[in-house]
PDB file with one MODEL, atoms N, CA, C and O in Angstrom:
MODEL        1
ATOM      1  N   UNK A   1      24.797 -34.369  -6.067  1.00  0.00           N
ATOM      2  CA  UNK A   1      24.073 -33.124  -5.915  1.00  0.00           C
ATOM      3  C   UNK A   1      25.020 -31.978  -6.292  1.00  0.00           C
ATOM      4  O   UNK A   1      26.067 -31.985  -5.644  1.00  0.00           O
ATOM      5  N   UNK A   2      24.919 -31.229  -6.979  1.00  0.00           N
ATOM      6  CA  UNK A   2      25.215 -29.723  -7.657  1.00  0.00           C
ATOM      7  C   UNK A   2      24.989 -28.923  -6.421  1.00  0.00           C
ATOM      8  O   UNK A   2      24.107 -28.890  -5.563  1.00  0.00           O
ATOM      9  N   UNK A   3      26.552 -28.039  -6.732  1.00  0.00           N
ATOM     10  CA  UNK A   3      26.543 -26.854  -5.579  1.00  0.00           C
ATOM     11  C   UNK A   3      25.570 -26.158  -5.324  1.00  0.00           C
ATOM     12  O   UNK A   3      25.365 -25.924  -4.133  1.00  0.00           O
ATOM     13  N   UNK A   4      24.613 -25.572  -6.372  1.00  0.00           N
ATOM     14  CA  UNK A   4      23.663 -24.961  -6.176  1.00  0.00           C
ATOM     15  C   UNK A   4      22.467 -25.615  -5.066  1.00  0.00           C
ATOM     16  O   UNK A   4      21.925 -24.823  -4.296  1.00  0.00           O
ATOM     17  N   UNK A   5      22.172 -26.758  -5.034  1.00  0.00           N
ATOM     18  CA  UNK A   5      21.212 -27.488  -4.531  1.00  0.00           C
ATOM     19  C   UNK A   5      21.926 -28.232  -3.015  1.00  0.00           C
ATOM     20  O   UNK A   5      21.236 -28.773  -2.151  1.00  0.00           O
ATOM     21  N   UNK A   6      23.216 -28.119  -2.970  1.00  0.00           N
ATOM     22  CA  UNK A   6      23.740 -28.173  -1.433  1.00  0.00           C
ATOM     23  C   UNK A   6      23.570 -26.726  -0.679  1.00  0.00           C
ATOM     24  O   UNK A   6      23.576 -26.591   0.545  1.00  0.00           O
ATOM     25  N   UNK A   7      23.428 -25.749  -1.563  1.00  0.00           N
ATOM     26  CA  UNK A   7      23.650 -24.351  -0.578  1.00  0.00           C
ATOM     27  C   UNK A   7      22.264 -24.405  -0.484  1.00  0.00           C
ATOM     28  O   UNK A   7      21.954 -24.476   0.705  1.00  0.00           O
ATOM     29  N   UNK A   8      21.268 -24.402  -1.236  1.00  0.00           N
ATOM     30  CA  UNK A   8      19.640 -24.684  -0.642  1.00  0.00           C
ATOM     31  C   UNK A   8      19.063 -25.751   0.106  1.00  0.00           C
ATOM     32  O   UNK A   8      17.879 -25.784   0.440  1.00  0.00           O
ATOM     33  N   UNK A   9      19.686 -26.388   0.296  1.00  0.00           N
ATOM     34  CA  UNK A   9      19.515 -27.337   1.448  1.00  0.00           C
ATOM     35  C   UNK A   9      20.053 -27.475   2.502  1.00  0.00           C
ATOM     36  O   UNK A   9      19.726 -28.471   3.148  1.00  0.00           O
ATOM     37  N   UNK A  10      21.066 -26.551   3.077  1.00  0.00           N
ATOM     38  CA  UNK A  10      22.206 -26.178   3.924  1.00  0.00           C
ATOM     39  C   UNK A  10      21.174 -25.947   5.022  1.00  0.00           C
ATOM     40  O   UNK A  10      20.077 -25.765   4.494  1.00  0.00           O
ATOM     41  N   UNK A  11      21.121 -25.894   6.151  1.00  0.00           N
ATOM     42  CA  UNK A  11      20.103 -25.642   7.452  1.00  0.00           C
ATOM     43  C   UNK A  11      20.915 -24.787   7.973  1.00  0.00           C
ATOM     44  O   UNK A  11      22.070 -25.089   8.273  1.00  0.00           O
ATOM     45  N   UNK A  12      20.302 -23.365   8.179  1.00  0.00           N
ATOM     46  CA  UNK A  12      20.470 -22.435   8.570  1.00  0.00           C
ATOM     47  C   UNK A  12      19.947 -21.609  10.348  1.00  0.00           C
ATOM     48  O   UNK A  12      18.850 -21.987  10.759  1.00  0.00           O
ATOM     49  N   UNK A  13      20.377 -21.037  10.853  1.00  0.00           N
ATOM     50  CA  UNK A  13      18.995 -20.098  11.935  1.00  0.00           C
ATOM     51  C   UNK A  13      18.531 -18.919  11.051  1.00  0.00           C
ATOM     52  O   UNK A  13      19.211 -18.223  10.297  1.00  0.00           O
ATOM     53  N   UNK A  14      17.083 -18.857  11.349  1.00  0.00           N
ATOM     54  CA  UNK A  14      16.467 -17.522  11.252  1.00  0.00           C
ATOM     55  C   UNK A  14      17.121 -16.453  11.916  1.00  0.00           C
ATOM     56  O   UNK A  14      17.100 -16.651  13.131  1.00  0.00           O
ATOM     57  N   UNK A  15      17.820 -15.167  11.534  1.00  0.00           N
ATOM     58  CA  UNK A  15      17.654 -14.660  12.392  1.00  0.00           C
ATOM     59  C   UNK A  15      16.677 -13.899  13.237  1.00  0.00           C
ATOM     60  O   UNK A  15      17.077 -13.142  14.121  1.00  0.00           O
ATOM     61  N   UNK A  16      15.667 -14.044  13.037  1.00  0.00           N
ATOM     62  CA  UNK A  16      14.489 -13.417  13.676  1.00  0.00           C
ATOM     63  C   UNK A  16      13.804 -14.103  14.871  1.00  0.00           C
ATOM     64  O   UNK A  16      13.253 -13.764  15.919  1.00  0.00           O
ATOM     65  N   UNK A  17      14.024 -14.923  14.387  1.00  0.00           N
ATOM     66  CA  UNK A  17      13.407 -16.412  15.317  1.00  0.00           C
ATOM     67  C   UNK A  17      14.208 -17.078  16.183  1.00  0.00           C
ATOM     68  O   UNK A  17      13.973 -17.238  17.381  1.00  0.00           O
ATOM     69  N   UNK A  18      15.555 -17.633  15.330  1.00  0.00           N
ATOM     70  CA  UNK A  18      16.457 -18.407  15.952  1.00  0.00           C
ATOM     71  C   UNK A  18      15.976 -20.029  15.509  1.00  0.00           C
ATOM     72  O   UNK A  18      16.646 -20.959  15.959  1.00  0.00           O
ATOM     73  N   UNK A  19      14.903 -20.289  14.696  1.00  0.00           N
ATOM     74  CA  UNK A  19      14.535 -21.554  14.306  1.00  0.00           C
ATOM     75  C   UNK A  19      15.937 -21.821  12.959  1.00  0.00           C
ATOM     76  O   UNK A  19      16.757 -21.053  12.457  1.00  0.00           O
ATOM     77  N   UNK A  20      15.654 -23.207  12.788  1.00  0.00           N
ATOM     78  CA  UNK A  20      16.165 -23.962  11.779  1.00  0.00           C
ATOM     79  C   UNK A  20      15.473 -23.853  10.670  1.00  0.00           C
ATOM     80  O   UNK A  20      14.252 -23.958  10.784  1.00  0.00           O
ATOM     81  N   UNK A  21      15.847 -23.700   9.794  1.00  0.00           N
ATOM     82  CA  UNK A  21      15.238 -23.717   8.397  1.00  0.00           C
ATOM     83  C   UNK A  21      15.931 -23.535   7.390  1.00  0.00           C
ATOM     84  O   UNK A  21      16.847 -22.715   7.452  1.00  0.00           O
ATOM     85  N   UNK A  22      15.592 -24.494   5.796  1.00  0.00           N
ATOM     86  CA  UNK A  22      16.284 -24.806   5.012  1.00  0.00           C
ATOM     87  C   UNK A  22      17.027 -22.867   4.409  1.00  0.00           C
ATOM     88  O   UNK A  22      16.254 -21.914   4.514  1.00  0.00           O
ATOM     89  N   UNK A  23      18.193 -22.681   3.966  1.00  0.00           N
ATOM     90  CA  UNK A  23      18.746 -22.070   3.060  1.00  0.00           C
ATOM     91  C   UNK A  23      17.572 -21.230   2.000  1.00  0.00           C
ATOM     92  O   UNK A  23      17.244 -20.081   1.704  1.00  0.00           O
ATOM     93  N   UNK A  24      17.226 -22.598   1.690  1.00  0.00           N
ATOM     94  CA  UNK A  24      16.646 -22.186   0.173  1.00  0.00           C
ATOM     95  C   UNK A  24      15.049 -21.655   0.448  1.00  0.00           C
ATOM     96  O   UNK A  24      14.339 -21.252  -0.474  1.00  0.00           O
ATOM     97  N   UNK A  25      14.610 -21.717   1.840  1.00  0.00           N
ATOM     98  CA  UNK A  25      13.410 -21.430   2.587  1.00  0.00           C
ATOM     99  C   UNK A  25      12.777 -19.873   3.080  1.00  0.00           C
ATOM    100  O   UNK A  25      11.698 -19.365   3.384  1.00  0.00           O
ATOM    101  N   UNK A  26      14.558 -19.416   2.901  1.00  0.00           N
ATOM    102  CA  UNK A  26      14.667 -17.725   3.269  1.00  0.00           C
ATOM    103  C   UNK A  26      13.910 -17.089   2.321  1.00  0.00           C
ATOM    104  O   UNK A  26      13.992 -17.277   1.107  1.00  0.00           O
ATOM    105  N   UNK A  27      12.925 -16.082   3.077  1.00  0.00           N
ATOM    106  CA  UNK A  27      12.322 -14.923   1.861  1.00  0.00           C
ATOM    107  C   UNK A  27      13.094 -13.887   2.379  1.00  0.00           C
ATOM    108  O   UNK A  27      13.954 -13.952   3.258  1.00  0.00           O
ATOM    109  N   UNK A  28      12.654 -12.803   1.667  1.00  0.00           N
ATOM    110  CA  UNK A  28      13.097 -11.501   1.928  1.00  0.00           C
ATOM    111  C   UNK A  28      11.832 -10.161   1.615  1.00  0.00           C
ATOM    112  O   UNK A  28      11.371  -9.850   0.517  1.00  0.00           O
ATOM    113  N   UNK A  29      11.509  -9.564   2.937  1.00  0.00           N
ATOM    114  CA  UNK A  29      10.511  -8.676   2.975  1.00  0.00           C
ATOM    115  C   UNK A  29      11.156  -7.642   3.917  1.00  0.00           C
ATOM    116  O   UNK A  29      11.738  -7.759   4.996  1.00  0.00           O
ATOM    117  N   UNK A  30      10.770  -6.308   2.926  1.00  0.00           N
ATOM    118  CA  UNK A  30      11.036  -5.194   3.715  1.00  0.00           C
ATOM    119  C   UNK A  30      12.324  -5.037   4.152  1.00  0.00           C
ATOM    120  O   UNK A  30      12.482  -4.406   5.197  1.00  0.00           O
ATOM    121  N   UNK A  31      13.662  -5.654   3.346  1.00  0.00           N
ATOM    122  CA  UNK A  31      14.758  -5.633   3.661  1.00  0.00           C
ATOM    123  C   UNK A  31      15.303  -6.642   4.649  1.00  0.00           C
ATOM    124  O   UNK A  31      16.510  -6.791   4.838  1.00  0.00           O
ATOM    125  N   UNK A  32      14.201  -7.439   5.374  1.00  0.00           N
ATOM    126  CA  UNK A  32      14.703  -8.726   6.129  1.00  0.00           C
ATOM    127  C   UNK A  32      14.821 -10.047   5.409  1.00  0.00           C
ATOM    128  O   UNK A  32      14.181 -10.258   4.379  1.00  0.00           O
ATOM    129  N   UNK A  33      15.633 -10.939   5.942  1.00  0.00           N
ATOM    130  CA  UNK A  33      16.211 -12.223   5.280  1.00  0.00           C
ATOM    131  C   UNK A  33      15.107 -12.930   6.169  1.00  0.00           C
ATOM    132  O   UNK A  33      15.008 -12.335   7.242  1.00  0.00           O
ATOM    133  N   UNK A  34      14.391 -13.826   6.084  1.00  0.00           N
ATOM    134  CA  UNK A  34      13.732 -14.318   7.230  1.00  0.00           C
ATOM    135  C   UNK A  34      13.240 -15.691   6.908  1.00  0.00           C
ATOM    136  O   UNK A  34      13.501 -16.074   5.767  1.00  0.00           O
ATOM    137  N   UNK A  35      12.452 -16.669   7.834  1.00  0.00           N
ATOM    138  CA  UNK A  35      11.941 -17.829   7.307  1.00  0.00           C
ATOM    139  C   UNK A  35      10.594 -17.905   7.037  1.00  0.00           C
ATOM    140  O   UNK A  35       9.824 -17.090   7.545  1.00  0.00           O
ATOM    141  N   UNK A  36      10.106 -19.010   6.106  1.00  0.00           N
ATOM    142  CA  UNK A  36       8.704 -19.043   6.209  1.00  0.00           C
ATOM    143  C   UNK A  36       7.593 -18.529   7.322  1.00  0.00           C
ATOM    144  O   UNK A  36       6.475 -18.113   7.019  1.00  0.00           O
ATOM    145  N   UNK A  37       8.115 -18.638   8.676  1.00  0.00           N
ATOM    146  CA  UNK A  37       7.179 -18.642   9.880  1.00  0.00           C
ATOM    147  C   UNK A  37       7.082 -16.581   9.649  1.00  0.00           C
ATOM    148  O   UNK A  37       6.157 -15.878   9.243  1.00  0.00           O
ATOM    149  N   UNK A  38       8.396 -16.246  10.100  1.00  0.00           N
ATOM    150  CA  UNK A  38       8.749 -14.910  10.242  1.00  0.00           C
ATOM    151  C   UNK A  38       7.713 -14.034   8.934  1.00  0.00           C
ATOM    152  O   UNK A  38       7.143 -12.968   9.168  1.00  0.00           O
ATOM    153  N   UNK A  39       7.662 -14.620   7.844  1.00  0.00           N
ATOM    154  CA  UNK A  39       7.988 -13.670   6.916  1.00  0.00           C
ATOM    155  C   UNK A  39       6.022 -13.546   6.676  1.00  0.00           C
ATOM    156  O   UNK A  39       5.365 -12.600   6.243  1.00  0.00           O
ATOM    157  N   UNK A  40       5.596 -14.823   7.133  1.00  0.00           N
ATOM    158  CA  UNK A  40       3.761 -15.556   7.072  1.00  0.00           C
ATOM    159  C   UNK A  40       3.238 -14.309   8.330  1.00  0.00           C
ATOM    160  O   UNK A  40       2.265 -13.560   8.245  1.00  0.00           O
ATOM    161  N   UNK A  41       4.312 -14.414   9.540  1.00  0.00           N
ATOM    162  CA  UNK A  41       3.603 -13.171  10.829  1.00  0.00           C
ATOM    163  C   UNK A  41       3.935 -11.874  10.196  1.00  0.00           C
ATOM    164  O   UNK A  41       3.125 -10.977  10.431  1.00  0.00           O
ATOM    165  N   UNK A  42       4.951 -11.576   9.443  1.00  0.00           N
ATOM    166  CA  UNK A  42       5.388 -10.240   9.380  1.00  0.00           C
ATOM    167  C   UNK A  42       4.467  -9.732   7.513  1.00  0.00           C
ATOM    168  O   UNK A  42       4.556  -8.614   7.006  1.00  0.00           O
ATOM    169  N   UNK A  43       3.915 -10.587   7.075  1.00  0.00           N
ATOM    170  CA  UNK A  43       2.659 -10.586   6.505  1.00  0.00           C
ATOM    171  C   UNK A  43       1.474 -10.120   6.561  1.00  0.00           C
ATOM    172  O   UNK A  43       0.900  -9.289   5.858  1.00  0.00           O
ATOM    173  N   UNK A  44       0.963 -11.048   7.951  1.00  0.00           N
ATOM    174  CA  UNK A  44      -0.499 -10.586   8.102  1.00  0.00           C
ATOM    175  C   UNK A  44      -0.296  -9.544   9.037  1.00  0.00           C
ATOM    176  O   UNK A  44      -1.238  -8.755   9.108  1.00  0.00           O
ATOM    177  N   UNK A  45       0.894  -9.273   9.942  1.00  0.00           N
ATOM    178  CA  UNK A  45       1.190  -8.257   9.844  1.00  0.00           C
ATOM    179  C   UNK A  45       0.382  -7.186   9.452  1.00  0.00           C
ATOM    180  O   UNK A  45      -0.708  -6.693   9.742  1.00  0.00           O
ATOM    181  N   UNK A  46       1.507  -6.970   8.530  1.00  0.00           N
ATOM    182  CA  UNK A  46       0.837  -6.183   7.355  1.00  0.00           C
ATOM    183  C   UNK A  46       0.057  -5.499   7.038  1.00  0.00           C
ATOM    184  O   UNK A  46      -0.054  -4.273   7.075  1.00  0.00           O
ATOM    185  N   UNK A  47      -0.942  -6.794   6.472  1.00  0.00           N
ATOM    186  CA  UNK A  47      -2.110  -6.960   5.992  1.00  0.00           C
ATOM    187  C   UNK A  47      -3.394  -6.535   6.818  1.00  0.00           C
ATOM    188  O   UNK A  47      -4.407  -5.954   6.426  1.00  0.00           O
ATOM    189  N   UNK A  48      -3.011  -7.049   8.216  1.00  0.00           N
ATOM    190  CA  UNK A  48      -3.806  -6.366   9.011  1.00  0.00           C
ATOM    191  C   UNK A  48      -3.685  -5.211   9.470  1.00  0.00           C
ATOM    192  O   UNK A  48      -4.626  -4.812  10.156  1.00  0.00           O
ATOM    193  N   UNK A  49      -2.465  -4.253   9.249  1.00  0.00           N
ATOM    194  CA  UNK A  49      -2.426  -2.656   9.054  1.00  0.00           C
ATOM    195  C   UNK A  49      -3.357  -2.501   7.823  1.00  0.00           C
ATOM    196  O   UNK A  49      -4.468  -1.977   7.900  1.00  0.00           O
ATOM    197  N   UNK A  50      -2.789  -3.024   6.621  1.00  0.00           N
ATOM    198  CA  UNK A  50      -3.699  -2.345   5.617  1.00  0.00           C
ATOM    199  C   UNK A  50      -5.613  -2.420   5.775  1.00  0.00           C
ATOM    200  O   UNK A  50      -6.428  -1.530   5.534  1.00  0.00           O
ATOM    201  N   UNK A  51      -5.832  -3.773   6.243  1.00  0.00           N
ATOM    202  CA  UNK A  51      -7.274  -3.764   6.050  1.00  0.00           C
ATOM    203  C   UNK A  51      -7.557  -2.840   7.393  1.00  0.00           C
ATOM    204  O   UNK A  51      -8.381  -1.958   7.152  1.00  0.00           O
ATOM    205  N   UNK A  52      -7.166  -2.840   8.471  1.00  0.00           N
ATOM    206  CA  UNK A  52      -7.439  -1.438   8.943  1.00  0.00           C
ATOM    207  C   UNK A  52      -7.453  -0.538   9.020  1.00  0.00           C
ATOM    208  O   UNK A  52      -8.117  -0.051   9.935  1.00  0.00           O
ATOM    209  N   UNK A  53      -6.799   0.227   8.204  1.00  0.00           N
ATOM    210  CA  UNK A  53      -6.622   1.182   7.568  1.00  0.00           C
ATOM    211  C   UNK A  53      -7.449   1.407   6.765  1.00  0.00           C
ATOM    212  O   UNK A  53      -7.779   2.593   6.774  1.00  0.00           O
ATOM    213  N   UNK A  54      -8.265   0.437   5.612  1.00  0.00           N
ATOM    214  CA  UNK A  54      -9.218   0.277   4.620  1.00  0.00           C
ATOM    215  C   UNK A  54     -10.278   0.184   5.079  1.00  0.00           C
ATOM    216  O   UNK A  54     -11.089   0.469   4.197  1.00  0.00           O
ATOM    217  N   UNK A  55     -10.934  -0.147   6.314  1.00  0.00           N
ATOM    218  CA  UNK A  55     -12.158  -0.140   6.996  1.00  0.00           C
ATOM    219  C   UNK A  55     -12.213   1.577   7.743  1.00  0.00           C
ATOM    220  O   UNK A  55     -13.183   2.265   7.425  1.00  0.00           O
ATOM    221  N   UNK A  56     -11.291   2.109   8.585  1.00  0.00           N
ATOM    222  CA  UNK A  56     -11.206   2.898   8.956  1.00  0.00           C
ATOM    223  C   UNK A  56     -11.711   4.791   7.913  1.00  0.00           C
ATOM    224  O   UNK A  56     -12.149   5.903   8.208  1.00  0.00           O
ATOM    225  N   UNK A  57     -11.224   3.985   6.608  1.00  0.00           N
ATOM    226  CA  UNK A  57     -11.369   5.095   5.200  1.00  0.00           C
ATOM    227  C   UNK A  57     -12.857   4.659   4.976  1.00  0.00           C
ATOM    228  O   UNK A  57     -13.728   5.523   4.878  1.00  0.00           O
ATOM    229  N   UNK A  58     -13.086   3.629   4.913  1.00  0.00           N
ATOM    230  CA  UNK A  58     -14.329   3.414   4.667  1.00  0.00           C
ATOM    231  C   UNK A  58     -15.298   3.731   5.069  1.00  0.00           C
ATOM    232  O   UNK A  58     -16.312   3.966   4.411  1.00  0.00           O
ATOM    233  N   UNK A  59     -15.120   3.818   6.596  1.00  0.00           N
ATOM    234  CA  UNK A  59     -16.122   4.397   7.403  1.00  0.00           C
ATOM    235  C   UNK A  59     -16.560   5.954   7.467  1.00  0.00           C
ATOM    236  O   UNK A  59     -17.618   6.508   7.765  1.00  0.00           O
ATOM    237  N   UNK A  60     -15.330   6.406   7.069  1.00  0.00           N
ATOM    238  CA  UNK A  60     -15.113   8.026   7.491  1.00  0.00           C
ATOM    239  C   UNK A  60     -15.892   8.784   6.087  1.00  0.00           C
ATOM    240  O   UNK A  60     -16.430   9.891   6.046  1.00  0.00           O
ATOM    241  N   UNK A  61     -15.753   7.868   5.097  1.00  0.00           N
ATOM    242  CA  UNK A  61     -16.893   7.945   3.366  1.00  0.00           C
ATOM    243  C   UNK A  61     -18.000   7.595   3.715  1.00  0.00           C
ATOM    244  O   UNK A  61     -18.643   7.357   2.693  1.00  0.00           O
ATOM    245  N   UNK A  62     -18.806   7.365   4.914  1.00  0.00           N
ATOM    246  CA  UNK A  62     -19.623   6.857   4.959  1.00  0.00           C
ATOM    247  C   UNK A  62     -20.686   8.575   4.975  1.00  0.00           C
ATOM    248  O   UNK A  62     -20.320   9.731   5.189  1.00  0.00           O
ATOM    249  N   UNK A  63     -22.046   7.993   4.644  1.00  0.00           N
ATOM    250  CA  UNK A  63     -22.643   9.739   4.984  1.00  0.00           C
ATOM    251  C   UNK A  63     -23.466   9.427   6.346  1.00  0.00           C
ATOM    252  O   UNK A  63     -23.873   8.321   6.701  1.00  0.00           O
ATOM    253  N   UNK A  64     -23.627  10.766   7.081  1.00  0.00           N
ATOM    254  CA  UNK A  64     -24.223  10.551   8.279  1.00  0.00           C
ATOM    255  C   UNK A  64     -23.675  11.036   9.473  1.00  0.00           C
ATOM    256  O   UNK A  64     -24.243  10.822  10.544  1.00  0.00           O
TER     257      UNK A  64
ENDMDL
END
């Protein structure tokens, strides 16, 4: 195995979590290093600011 493919397979902690997870598993959002789990909550997250935010505009265009 090639260095490259030992440092992505290296088992790491999240720091967000404190879970185990591969090296090569880390994303990076919003300036955090994080793992699949972290990065999937800090997502919908998100997502669920934006679509509330998008229902909230929506409503306020509404006539009546």
């Amino acid at each position: 195995m090639d260095e490259f493919m030992e440092e992505m397979n290296r088992i790491v902690n999240c720091k967000y979590c404190g879970r185990p997870t591969l090296y090569g598993e880390l994303t990076w959002l919003n300036g955090k290093c994080m793992c699949p789990r972290c990065y999937k909550k800090e997502r919908e997250k998100e997502d669920g600011d934006d679509n509330r935010r998008d229902t909230q505009m929506a409503r306020q265009s509404l006539p009546g």
